[in-house]
N, C-alpha and C positions, 0 to 999 in steps of 0.2 A: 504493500500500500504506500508506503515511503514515498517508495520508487515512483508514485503518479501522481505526489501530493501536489506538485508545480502544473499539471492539470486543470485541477480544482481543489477548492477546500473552505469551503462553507459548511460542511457539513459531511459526516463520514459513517460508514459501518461494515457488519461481515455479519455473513451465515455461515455456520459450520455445521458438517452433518459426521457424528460416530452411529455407526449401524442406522435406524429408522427415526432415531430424531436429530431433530436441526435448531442448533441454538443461536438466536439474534443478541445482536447487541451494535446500537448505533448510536452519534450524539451529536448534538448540532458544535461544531467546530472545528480545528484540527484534529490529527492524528493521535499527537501527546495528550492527549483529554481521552482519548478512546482506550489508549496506554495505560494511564493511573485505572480504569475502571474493570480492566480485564486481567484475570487470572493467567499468567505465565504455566506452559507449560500444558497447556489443553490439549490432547488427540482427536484428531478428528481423520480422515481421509478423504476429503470432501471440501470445499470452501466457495463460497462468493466475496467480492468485497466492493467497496467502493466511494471514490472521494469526490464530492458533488460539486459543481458549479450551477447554481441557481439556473433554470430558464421557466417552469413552470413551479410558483407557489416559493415562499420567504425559505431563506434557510431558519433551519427549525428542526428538531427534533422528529416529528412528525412527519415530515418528508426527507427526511435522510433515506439513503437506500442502503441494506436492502429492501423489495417493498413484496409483500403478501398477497395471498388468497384470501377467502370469508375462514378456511379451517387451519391457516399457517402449515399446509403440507408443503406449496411451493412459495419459493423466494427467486425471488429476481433482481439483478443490477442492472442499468441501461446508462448508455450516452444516445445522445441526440435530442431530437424533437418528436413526437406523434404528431404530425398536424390532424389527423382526424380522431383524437382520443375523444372531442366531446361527443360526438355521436357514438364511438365505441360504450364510453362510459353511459348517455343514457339506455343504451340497447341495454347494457350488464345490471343498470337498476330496475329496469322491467323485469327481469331475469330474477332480480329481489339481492344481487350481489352488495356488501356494503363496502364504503371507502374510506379510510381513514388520515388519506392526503391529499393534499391540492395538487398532487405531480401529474403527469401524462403519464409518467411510467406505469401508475398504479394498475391501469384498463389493462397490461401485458397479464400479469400472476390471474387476474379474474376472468381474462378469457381463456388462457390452457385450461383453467380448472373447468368454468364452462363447457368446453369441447371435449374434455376427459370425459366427461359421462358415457361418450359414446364412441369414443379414439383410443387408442395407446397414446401415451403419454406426449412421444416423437410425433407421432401425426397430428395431435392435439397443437403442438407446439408450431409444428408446420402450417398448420390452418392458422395459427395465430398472425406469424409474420406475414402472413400472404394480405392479410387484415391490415396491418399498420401502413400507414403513408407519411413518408415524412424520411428522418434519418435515422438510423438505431445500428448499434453494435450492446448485442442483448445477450447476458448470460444467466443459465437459470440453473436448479436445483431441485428435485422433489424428494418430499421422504418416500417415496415406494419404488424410485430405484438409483444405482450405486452409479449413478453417471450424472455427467454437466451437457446439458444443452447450450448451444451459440447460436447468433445469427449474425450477420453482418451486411447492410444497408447503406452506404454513404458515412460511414463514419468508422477509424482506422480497426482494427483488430489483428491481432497475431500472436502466435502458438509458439512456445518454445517448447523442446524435447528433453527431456533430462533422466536419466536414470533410476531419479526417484519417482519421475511422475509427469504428468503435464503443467505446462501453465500457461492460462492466456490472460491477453493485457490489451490495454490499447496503446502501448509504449514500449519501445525497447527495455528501457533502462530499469523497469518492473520485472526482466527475466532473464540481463545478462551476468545477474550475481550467481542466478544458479545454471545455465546451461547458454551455451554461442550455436547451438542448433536451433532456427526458426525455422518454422514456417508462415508463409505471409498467406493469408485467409482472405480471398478474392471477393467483392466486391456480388452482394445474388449469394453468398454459401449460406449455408447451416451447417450444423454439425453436433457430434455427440465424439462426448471424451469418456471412457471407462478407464479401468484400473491400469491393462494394461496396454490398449491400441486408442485413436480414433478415426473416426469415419466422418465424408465431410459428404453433402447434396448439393443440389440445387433447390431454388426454391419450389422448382415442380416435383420434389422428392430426388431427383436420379442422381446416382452416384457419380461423383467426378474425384478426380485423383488429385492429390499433394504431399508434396513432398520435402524435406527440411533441409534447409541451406545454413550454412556456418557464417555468424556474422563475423567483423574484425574490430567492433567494437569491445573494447575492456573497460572491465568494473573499475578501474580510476576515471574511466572517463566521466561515469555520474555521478562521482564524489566528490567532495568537498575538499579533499586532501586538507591542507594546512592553512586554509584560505578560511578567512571568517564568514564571508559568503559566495554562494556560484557566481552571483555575476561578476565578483572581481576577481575569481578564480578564470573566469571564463573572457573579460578584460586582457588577463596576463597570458592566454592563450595565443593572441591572436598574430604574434608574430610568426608562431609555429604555423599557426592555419595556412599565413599567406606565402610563407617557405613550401608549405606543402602544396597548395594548388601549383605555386611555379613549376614546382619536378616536376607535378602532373600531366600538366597540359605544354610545360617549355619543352624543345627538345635542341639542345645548340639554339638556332636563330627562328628556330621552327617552333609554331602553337597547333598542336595536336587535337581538335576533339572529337574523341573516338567513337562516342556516342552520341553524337550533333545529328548523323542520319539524314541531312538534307544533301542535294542534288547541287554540285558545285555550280550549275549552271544556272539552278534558284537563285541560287546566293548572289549569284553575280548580276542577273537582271534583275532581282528586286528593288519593288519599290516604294513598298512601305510594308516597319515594322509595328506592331501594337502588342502596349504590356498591359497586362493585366497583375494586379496586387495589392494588397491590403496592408496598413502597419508602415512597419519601419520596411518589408519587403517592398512598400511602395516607394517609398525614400530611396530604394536601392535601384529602383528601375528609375525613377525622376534622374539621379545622378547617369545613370547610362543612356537615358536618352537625350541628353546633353552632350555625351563623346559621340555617341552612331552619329547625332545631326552634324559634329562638327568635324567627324576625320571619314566619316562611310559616305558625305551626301546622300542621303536620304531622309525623306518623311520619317518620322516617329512620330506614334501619338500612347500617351499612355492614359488611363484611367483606373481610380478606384474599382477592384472585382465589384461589390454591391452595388456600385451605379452601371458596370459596364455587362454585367447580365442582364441588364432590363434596357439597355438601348438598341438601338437600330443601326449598326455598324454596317458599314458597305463593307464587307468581308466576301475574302474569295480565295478562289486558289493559290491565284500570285501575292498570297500578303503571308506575313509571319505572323506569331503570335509569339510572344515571351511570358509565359505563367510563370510566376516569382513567388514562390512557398517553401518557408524552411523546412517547416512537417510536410509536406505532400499531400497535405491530409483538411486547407483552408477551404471551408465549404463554399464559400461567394466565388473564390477562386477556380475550383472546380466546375462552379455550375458557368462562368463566362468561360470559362474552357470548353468545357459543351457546347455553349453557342456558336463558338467558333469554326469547332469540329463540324456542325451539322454545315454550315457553309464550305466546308469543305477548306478551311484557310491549315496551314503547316504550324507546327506544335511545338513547340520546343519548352521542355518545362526544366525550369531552374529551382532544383529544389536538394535539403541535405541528407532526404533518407529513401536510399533504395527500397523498391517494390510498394514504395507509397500510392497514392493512388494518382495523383499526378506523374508520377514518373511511368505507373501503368500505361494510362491514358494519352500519353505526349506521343508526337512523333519521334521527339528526340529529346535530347537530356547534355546539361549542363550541372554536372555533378559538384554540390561546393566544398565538400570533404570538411564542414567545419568539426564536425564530430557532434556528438551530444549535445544539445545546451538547453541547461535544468532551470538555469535564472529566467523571471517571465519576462524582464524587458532584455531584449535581445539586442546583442551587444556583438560577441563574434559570428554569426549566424549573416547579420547585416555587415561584417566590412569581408565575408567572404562571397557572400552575392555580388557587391559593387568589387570586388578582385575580380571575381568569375567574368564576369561581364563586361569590365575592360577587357579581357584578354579576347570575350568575345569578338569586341568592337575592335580592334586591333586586326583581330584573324580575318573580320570582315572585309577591314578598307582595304588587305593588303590584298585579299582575291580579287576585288572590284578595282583594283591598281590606283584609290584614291588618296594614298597617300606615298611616299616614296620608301624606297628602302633603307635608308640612313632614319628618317622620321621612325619609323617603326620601331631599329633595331635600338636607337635610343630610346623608345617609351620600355619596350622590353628591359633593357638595364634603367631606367627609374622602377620598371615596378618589383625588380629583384631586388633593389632596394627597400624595398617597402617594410620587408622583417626589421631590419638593420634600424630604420628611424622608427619603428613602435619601439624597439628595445630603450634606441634615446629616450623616447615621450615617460616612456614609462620609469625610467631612473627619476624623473624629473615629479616622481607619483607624489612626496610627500609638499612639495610647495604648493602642489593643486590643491590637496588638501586643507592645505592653510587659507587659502584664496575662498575655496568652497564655505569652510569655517566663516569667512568674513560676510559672506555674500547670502548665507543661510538667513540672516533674518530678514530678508526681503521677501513680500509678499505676494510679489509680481514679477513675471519676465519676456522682454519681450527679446527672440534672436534674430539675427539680421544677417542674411548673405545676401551676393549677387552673384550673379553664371552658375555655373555647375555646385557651388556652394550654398545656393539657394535651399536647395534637397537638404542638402547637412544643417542648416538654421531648423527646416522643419524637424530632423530625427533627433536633435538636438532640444527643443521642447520638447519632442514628445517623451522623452528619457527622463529630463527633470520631472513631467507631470505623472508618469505612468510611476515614479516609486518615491517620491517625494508629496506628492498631491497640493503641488505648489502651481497657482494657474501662472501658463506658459505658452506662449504664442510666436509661430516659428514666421517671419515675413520675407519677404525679396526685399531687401533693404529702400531700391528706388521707390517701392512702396508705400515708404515713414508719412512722406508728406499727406499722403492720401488716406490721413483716417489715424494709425496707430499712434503718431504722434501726439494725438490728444490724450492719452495715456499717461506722458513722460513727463515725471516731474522729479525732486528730491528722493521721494519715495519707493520710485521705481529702481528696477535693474535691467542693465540690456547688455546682450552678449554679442558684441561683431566678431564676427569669422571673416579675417579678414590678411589672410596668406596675397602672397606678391605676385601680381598677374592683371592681366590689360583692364579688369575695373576695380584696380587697387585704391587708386587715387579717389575712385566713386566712396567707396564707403569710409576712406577718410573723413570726405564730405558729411557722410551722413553721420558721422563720430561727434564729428565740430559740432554739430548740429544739435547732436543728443545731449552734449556737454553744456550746451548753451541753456538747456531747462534743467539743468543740475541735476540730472538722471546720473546714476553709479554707471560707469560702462566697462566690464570683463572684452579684450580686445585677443581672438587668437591670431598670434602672428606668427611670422618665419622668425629663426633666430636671433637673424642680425639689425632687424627691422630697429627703426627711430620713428619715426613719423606717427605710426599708429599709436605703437606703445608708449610717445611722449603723451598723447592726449587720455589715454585710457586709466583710469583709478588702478588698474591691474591688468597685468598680461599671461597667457600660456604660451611656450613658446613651442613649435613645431619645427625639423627639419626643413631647411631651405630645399626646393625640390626645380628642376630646370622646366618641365611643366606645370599648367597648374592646373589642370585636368586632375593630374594624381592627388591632388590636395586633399580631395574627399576621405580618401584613404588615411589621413594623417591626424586629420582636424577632428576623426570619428571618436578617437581618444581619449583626448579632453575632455569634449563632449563627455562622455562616459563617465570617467571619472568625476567630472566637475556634477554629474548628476548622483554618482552613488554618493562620493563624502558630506554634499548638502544631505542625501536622506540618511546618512548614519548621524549627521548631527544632529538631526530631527527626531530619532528614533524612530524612525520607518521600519515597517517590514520590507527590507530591499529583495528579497528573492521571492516572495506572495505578496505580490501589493495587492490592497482591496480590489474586490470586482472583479479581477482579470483571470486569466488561465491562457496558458502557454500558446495549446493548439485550441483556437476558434473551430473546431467541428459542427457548430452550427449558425444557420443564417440567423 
C-alpha cells in the first residue's frame, strides 16, 4: 500500500480473507493511521487494498474502500469513474440492495452479489463489468472462493509474479520490492488469480494469453534512500537522467530513435506537428514547440488534453501528434489521443513507463528513461521530457536539412553538457535555500519569462502552488503591462527567469519596471550576468550556456528547489500535497 500512497490518500483500507472469512479495516486518512490500528503479524492468503483519491462522495470513513455487499461476503477496491452508477445504483435499490456510501464504487460489490443468485461467481463478475461505463481497474474478493477477480477498463493495472504468490497494482513500485517479473494487463481483460496460476478473458469471456516480462526497474528507485523527501531525492537525480537519455539516443554525432516508427519521408515532408498534455507535461511540450518552430520550420500547435479532446482539429494523415504523459496512463490524454487516431493523424507518444497505455496505443514512442518518480509535483519526469524532445527537434531539423551541420553538432555538445551544469546548480543547493527562506513569507507570486522561457515561468508557479499552496501565477513577461501589473506592489514577489539571449535586455525592462512598484524580485540568471542581478533583491545563478534554447533545461532547477525549501519552510506536505495524486487516471 506504501508503495501507491503518492496515488492517492485521502482515505485508505484492506480486506483480508484466512479460509471463509474476510476481515475489513479502513480509515479516513493516510497509511500510518491505518498502521497504529492494525495488528502486526495477521495470516491471511488472500488480500485487497487500497488508497483513495476522492472523485465520488468526501473522504471519510465511510467511503474509504474496501466497499461491500448487503451480506459483506464480497469486497471490492476500484480506481476510476462509473459514469453510469446512478442508474446502476437505482436499479440495485429496487432490487431492495442497501448503500452505505456516497462512492460509485459501491453499485460494483451489489451487482456481483445480484447476479450470483443465478451465475458463478466469474460470470457474475463478468456480467458486472460489461455493466459499468466509464473507467475502472477493479479488484475483488468473495468468501466462497480462494481467488481474486480483476478487470481493467481505461485505467492502469499490472501483475507481478513472485514465488510467493501474485500481486496486482496499478503501479510498479507496489510490486518491485517483491518480484521484477510483470505482467502488463491489456486494456478489455478480466481475470482470476488462484493460489497457484492465473487466467486472464476478454470481456466477452474468451481466453487470451499473457505472459511476464522482467522489468529493470530496482527497489532504490522508489525509495527515499537518504533524502528527506522524493522530490528532492528525485531533484538530485536529474543529472543522471539526462547523462542517461544522451547514451541513449546519442551515438558519436548520430540521434538514434529506435522506436520513433515513422517513415523518414513523413518526417521530412511534414507539416505540422500537435501536442497534446496536461500539467507540467504541458510545460514540457510548450518549451518544444518553441525549438520545432525555431530550428524544424514548421507549424506547431499545442493544447491542453481536456480542451483538445473536445475540439474540432483539422487532423489527418500528414500531421503528427506528440502525447506527453509521464504515466502512460493521463486519461484526457488518452482520450485526445483517440481522437487523433480515429482521423487517422501519426502517434508518437512521449511517455516514462513501458507497456503503459499510451505507449500501447502510439505509433511510436519516445522513451524518457527518467525512472520512477514517487514525488507528486514532478520534477525529473519534466526536465527528461523537455531533454527527450530536444533531441527530438534536433533529429528533426537535421533530416529536413533545416539547420546545418556544425548548428547541430554544437547543440549536441551543449546538451551533453547539461548533466555537468545540474551538478553546478545543485552545489549551489544551500544559498537557494537561504533565498527560499527569505522569500517564504510572501503571499503572492507572480513568474515572468519570454521565448522558450515562457513554459519554464509557467512550470515554475505551478511547482510553488502545487506543494506550497502559495497562489502563483506563471506570465510571458511582455505580458506585465497588460493586466498582472496591477498586482505589484511592496507586498508582492516576482521571479524573472531571465538567462542571456536575444530578449534578455526585454525582461530587464520588465525588472526596472517591477522594481519601480517596490515588488521583491528573485532574478535567475547566467553566472557572470551584472545587469539583471544588479537590479534584483536576489539572484540564482545558472551555467552560462552558448544557446538559449537549452536554458529550459537549467533554469528547471531552481525553479524546483526554490519551490521545495519555500514548502519545507512552511511545513508542507512536499511529496502528498492536498488534492492531488501522481497519475490523473480520471477525467
Amino acid at each position: 500500500m506504501c508503495g501507491l500512497e503518492y496515488r492517492g490518500y485521502d482515505s485508505c483500507g484492506f480486506a483480508i480473507k484466512d479460509n471463509s472469512k474476510i476481515g475489513l479495516k479502513k480509515t479516513k486518512g493516510k497509511i500510518n493511521l491505518l498502521k497504529t490500528t492494525t495488528r502486526p503479524g495477521a495470516y491471511f492468503t488472500l488480500g485487497i487494498a487500497h488508497t483513495r483519491w476522492a472523485t465520488h462522495g468526501v473522504p471519510s470513513f465511510i467511503n474509504a474502500h474496501p466497499h461491500h455487499d448487503c451480506k459483506k461476503k464480497i469486497f471490492v477496491v476500484h480506481n476510476g469513474i462509473i459514469e453510469n452508477y446512478r442508474e446502476l445504483k437505482a436499479y440495485l435499490k429496487k432490487k431492495h440492495h442497501r448503500f452505505c456510501s456516497d462512492t460509485d464504487t459501491e453499485v460494483i460489490p451489489h451487482l456481483i452479489e445480484e447476479f450470483s443468485k443465478r451465475h458463478s461467481f466469474f460470470e457474475a463478475f463478468l456480467k458486472t463489468v460489461n455493466m459499468l461505463k466509464g473507467s475502472f481497474a477493479i479488484s475483488a474478493i468473495t468468501s466462497s472462493e480462494d481467488a481474486l477477480f480483476f478487470a481493467r477498463k481505461d485505467s492502469p493495472l499490472i501483475m507481478g509474479v513472485a514465488k510467493e504468490g501474485f500481486i496486482l497494482a496499478s503501479d510498479i513500485p507496489a510490486i518491485t520490492p517483491f518480484t521484477k517479473n510483470i505482467v502488463h494487463i491489456k486494456d478489455g481483460w478480466v481475470g482470476r488469480i488462484s493460489r497457484d496460476k492465473f487466467e486472464m478473458f476478454n470481456f466477452k469471456g474468451k481466453k487470451v494469453r499473457a505472459a511476464a516480462e522482467k522489468t529493470d526497474i530496482s527497489l532504490g528507485a522508489a525509495t527515499k534512500q537518504h533524502y528527506a523527501h522524493f522530490m528532492l531525492k528525485e531533484i538530485y537525480e536529474q543529472p543522471h537522467v539526462c547523462a542517461r537519455l544522451y547514451s541513449f539516443y546519442v551515438h558519436n554525432t548520430r540521434i538514434e530513435f529506435k522506436d520513433l516508427n515513422m517513415d523518414i519521408k513523413f518526417l521530412k515532408s511534414l507539416k505540422r506537428i500537435f501536442i497534446f498534455a496536461c500539467g507540467t507535461a504541458y510545460h514540457a511540450g510548450f518549451v518544444a514547440k518553441y525549438f520545432l518552430e525555431k530550428i524544424c520550420d514548421i507549424e506547431v500547435e499545442i493544447d491542453v488534453s481536456s480542451e483538445a479532446r473536445y475540439r474540432r482539429f483539422k487532423l489527418g494523415p500528414d500531421d503528427l501528434v506528440l502525447a506527453i504523459s509521464q504515466s502512460g496512463e493521463t486519461a484526457d490524454t488518452i482520450a485526445a489521443l483517440r481522437e487523433a487516431k480515429k482521423r487517422k493523424a501519426k502517434i508518437v507518444g512521449v511517455c516514462n513507463v513501458l507497456g503503459s497505455t499510451i505507449t500501447t496505443e502510439s505509433d511510436g514512442l519516445i522513451y524518457t528513461l527518467a525512472g520512477p518518480e514517487i514525488g507528486v509535483a514532478s520534477t525529473k519526469a519534466y526536465t527528461a521530457q523537455v531533454f527527450s524532445l530536444l533531441l527530438f527537434s534536433l533529429h528533426l531539423a537535421y533530416l529536413r536539412k533545416s539547420i546545418s551541420t556544425a548548428f547541430f553538432k554544437q547543440c549536441l555538445s551543449e546538451l551533453r553538457s547539461v548533466s555537468k551544469h545540474h551538478k553546478t546548480i545543485l552545489k549551489n543547493a544551500a544559498s537557494i535555500k537561504k533565498i527560499a527562506k527569505r522569500f517564504s513569507r510572501f503571499g503572492c507570486f507572480l513568474f515572468l519569462g519570454r521565448g522558450i522561457n515562457y513554459p519554464s515561468a509557467l512550470e515554475g508557479a505551478l511547482k510553488l502552488k502545487e506543494i506550497s499552496y502559495i497562489p502563483a501565477e506563471g506570465y510571458p513577461a511582455g505580458e506585465m503591462k497588460h493586466g498582472p501589473i496591477a498586482l505589484i506592489d511592496e507586498y508582492r514577489a516576482v521571479v524573472c527567469i531571465a538567462p542571456r539571449g536575444e530578449l534578455y535586455s526585454k525582461i530587464v525592462s520588465n525588472i526596472q519596471e517591477i522594481k519601480a512598484r517596490k515588488a521583491k524580485v528573485l532574478a535567475i540568471v547566467e553566472e557572470k550576468d551584472r545587469e539583471a542581478q544588479s537590479l534584483a533583491d536576489a539572484a540564482i545563478h545558472i551555467p552560462s550556456t552558448k544557446y538559449s534554447q537549452i536554458s529550459p533545461l537549467l533554469v528547471a532547477l531552481p525553479l524546483q528547489l526554490f519551490a521545495y525549501f519555500v514548502a519545507k519552510n512552511l511545513g508542507c506536505e512536499i511529496d502528498q500535497p492536498r488534492n492531488l495524486a501522481k497519475s490523473v487516471t480520471v477525467e
